[in-house]
KELO-484137 format. One record per residue (C-alpha): residue in one letter; x, y, z. Coordinates in pm, whole numbers, padded with zeros to 5 digits, always signed. Example, Ala and Ser with C-alpha at 12.3 -4.5 7.8 and 13.67 -1.06 7.14 Angstrom:
# KELO-484137
A+01230-00450+00780S+01367-00106+00714
This chain:
# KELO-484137
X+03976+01460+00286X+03690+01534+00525X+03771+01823+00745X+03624+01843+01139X+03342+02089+01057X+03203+01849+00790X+03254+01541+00983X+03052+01683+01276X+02801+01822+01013X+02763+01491+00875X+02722+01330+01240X+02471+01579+01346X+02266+01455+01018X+02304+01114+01099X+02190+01132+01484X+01906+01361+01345X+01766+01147+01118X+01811+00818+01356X+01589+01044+01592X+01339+01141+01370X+01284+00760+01206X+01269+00618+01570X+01051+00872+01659X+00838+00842+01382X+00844+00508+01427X+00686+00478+01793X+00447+00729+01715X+00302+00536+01416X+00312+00237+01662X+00066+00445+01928X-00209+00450+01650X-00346+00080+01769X-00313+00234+02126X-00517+00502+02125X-00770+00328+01908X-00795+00054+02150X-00902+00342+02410X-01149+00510+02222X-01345+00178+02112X-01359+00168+02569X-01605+00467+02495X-01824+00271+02329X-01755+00418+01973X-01704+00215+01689X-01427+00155+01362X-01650+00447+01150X-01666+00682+01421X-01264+00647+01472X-01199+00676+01163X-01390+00952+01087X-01283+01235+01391X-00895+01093+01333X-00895+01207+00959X-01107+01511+00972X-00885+01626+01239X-00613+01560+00961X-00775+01675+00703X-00611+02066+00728X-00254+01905+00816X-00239+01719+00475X-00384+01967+00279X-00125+02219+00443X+00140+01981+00347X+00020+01938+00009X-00007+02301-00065X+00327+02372+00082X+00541+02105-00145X+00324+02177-00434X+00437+02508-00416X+00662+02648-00802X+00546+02285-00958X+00305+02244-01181X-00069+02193-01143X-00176+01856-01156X-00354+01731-01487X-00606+01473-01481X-00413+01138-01504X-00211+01290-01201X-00581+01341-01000X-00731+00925-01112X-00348+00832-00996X-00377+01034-00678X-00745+00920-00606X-00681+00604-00652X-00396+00568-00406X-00516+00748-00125X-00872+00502-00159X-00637+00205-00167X-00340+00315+00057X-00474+00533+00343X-00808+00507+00332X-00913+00091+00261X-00591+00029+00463X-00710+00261+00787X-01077+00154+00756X-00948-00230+00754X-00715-00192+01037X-00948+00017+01243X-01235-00284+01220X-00943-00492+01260X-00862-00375+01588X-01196-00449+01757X-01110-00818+01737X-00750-00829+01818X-00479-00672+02029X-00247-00426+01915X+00053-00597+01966X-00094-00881+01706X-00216-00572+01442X+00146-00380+01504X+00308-00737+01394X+00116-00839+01123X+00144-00478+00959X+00462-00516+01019X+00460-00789+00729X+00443-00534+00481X+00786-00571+00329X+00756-00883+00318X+00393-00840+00113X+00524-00561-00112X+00817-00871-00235X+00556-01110-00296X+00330-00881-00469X+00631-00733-00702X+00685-01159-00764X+00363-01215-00862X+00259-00907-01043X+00558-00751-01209X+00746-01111-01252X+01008-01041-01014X+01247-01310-00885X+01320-01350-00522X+01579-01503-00398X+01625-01816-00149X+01765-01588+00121X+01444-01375+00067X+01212-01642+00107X+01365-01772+00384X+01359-01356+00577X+00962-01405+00457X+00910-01722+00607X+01034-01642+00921X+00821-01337+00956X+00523-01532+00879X+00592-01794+01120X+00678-01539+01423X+00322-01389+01308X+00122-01723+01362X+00298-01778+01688X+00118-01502+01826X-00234-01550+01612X-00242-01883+01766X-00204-01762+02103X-00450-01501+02068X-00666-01737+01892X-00648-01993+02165X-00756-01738+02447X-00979-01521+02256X-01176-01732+01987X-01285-01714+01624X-01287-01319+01618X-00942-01354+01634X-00934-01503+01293X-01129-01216+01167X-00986-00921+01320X-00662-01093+01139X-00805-01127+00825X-00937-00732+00824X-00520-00588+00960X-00366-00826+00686X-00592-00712+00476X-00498-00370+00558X-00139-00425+00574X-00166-00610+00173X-00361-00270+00065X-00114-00058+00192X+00164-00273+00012X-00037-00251-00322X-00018+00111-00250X+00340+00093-00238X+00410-00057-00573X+00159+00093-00757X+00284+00488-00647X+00643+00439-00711X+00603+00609-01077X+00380+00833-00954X+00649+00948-00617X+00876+01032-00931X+00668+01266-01113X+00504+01419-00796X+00741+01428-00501X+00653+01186-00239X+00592+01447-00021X+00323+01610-00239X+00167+01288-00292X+00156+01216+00097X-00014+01530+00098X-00191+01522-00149X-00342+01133-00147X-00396+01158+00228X-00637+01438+00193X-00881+01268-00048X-00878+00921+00217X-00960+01194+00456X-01245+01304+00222X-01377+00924+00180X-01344+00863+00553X-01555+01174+00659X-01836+01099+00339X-01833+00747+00476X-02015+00813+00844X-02287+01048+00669X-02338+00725+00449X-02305+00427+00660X-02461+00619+00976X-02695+00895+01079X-02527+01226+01116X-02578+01184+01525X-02294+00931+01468X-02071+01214+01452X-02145+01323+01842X-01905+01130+02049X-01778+01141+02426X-01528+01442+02488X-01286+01199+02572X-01285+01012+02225X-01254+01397+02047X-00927+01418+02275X-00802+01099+02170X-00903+01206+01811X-00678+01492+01849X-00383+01314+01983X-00479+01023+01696X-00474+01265+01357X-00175+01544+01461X+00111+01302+01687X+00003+00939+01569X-00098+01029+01175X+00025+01374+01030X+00379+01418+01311X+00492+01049+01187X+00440+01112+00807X+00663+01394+00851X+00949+01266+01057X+00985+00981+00846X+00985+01178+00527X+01248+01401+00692X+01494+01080+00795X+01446+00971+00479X+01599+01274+00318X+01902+01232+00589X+01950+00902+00619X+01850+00745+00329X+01520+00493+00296X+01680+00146+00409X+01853+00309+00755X+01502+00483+00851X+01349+00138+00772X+01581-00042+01007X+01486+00221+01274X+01107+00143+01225X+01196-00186+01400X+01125-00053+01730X+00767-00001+01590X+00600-00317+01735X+00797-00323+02068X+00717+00049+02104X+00349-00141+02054X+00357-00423+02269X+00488-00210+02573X+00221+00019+02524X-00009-00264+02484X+00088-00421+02809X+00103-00066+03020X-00187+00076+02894X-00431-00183+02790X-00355-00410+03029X-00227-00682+02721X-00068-01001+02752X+00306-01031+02766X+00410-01385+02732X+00734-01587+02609X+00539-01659+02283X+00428-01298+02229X+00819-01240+02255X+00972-01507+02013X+00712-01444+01780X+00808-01052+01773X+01190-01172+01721X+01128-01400+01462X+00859-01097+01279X+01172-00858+01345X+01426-01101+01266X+01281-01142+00944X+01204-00811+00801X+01593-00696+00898X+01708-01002+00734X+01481-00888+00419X+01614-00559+00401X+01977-00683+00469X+01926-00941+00159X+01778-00692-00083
């Protein structure tokens, strides 16, 4: 029998963790936003990329260190597994979304990242010979489809870049997912918290070595306001998500914090429309139901 003090502990987790994910979840969703204002300073995808993670840089390593802390050093197939996913998962992933973004708006790149679910599915179907079910495909499809309601809008007021600023988020979104299956045996030896960390701090590494190598070091001087932005980017829109997430994971369980992260892309597309000065149509709408729609569906049917 559950007594009153437990009960209200219990509660108290629950309503903490709902905070945290939806928290965590409109901050991750103001990334697009304050990228969208920087590239107004006339910086571009490199420069971005490079002030948000060296700004991050000490934040991961902190968190590294702290939940590496009693365990075991890591041997050498832990360091090629740890590499590899931070290239793949937070470094390819930001760099493509980043170029991404100069082509489309953020409510398009919040929706199509929001795909991901759907992309880690068809990668486990394809890859590791997983079946999905009919209900699955059909929480998929829908996604898709509420996706190319908005591309087509976009693409019918804004042109061809449209198509390739697409291209470079789903790309993003499909390395982040590959990141996702591949560090699931990896989360079990190392913590996922450790490998956050820990993976995080060597994209950080390849995104600061990549504007000494793809620019002249000048590149690195931008407008006060972008090193603001910067700031705001790599501690409340990068490291403070990562976190909270991780956190309402721990109280809430994975699929509940998921569900929470649905207010992601509206978070996105208010932003978008208040700040940027975005669109905000009836097809901008059904398509961000039918993306929604879809991904709860998914997670419902799993």
């Amino acid at each position: 029998m559950t007594t009153p003090a437990v009960g209200a502990a219990e509660s108290s987790r629950l309503w903490h963790g709902l905070a945290l994910a939806t928290l965590g979840a409109i901050a991750f969703s103001g990334k697009a936003i304050l990228a969208k204002l920087m590239y107004r300073h006339g910086v571009d995808a490199v420069q971005v990329l490079f002030w948000r993670m060296a700004l991050a840089l000490p934040l991961f390593l902190a968190l590294a260190w702290w939940a590496g802390r009693g365990k075991r050093a890591f041997t050498r197939r832990d360091w090629f597994s740890v590499i590899g996913l931070g290239f793949c998962g937070y470094y390819l992933a930001s760099l493509l979304d980043f170029i991404g973004l100069m082509h489309v708006t953020a409510s398009l790149e919040r929706l199509i990242l929001y795909l991901n679910p759907t992309l880690v599915l068809l990668i486990s179907m394809f890859a590791l010979g997983r079946r999905i079910s009919a209900r699955q495909a059909l929480a998929t499809a829908l996604s898709y489809v509420g996706v190319l309601i908005v591309f087509g809008q976009e693409l019918r007021f804004e042109g061809a870049d449209v198509a390739l600023g697409s291209a470079l988020v789903f790309g993003s979104a499909l390395s982040y997912a590959i990141y996702l299956v591949a560090s699931g045996e990896v989360v079990r030896r190392l913590g996922a918290l450790r490998l956050t960390g820990a993976a995080t701090s060597v994209a950080c590494l390849f995104a600061i070595a990549q504007l000494f190598v793809l620019r002249p070091a000048s590149a690195a001087i931008v407008p006060e306001p972008v090193l603001w932005l910067s700031l705001t980017n790599a501690v409340f829109t990068t490291f403070a998500p990562v976190v909270m997430v991780m956190m309402a994971i721990e109280r809430i369980g994975a699929t509940l914090a998921a569900q929470c992260g649905m207010v992601g892309p509206m978070s996105t597309i208010a932003l978008g429309v208040l700040l940027l000065g975005e669109p905000f149509t009836g097809w901008v709408v059904m398509g961000t139901l039918l993306v929604l729609l879809g991904v709860w569906l998914l997670a419902k049917w799993r």
